[in-house]
C-alpha positions as CSV (number, residue, x, y, z in Angstrom):
1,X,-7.7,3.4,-13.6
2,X,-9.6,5.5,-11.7
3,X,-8.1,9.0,-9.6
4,X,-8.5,7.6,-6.6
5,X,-6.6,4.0,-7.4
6,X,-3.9,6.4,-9.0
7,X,-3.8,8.3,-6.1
8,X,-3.6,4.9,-4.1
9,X,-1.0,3.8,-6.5
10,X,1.2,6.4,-6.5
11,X,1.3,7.1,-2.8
12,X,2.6,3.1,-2.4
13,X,4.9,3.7,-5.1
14,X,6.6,7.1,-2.9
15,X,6.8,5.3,0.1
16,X,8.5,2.5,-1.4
17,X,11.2,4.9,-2.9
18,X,11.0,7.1,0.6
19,X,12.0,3.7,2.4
20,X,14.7,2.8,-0.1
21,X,16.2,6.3,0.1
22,X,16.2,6.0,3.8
23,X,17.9,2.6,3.6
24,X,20.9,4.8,2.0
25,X,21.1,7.2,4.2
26,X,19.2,10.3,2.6
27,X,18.2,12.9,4.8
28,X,15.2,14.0,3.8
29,X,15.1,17.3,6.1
30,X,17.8,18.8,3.3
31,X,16.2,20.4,0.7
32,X,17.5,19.2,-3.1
33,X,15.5,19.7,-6.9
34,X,13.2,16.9,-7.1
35,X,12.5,16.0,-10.7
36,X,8.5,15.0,-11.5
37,X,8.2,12.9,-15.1
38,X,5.7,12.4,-17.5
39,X,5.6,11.0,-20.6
40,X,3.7,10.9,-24.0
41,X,3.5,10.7,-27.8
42,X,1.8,13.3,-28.3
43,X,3.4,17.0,-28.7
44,X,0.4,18.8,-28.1
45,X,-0.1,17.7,-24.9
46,X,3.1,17.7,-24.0
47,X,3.1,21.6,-24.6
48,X,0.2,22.4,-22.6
49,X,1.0,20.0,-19.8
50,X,4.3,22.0,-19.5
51,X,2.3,25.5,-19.7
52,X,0.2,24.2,-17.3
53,X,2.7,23.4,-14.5
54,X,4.6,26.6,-15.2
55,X,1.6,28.8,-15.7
56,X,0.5,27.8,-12.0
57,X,3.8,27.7,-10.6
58,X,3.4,23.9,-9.4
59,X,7.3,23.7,-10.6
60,X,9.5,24.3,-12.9
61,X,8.7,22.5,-16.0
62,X,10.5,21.5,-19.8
63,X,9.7,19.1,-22.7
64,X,11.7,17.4,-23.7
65,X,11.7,15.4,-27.4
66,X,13.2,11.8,-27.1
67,X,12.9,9.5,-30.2
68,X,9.3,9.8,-30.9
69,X,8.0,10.6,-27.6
70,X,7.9,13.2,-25.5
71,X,8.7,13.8,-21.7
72,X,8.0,16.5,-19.8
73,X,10.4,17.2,-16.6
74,X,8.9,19.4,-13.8
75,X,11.5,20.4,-11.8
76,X,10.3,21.7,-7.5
77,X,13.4,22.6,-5.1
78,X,12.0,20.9,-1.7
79,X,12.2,18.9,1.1
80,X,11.4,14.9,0.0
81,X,9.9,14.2,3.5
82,X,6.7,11.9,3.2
83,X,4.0,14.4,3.2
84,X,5.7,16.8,1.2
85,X,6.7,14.6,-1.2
86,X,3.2,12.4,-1.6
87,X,1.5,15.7,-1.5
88,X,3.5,17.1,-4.5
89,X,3.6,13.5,-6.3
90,X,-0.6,13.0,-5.5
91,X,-1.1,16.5,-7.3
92,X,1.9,15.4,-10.4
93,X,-0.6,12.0,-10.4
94,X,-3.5,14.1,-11.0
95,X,-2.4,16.5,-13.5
96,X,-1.1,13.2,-15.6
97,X,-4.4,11.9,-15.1
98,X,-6.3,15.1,-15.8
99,X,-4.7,15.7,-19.5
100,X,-4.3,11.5,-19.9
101,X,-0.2,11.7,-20.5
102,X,1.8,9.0,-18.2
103,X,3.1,10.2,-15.1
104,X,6.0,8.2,-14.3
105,X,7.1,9.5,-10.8
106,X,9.7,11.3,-9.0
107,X,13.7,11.1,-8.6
108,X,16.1,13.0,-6.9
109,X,19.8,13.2,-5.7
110,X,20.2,11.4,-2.0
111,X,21.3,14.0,0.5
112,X,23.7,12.0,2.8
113,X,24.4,15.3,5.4
């Protein structure tokens, strides 16, 4: 899959969530820690895909070891309005893309305020 079609992708993918989250009530204008996952088998690049995000202060970012995989979490206190979130998500989507490890979206707590 090309970066574009990811791009395409995962844009769909946040305003499906976005619309959902709105359906329960969430308002999005609150800001809340909105967790960015990726995943892969590989330590390695599960190291430098960490370093990466914390080195350029995209968010805060861990591994974490889980059976035989690996996930990292990258962690960004924010707003989850639609172009904030899909602008943070389309860059997450790249740098999965960039070092070839899964990226596997976003989740957050709804803020119901």
């Amino acid at each position: 899959m090309s970066v574009v079609e990811a791009l395409l992708e995962s844009s769909e993918q946040d305003t499906n969530l976005l619309i959902g989250n709105d359906n329960k009530g969430d308002n999005f204008d609150v800001p809340r820690d909105i967790d960015f996952l990726f995943k892969t088998n590989d330590a390695q690049k599960a190291e430098t895909v960490c370093g990466f995000i914390n080195d350029n202060n995209y968010a805060n970012a861990r591994v974490e070891h889980v059976g035989n995989d690996y996930q990292i979490l990258a962690v960004v206190a924010m707003q989850s309005n639609q172009h904030i979130i899909c602008s943070v998500s389309g860059l997450m989507t790249c740098i999965g893309k960039l070092f070839d490890v899964e990226y596997d979206g976003w989740g957050c707590v709804l803020q119901n305020t």
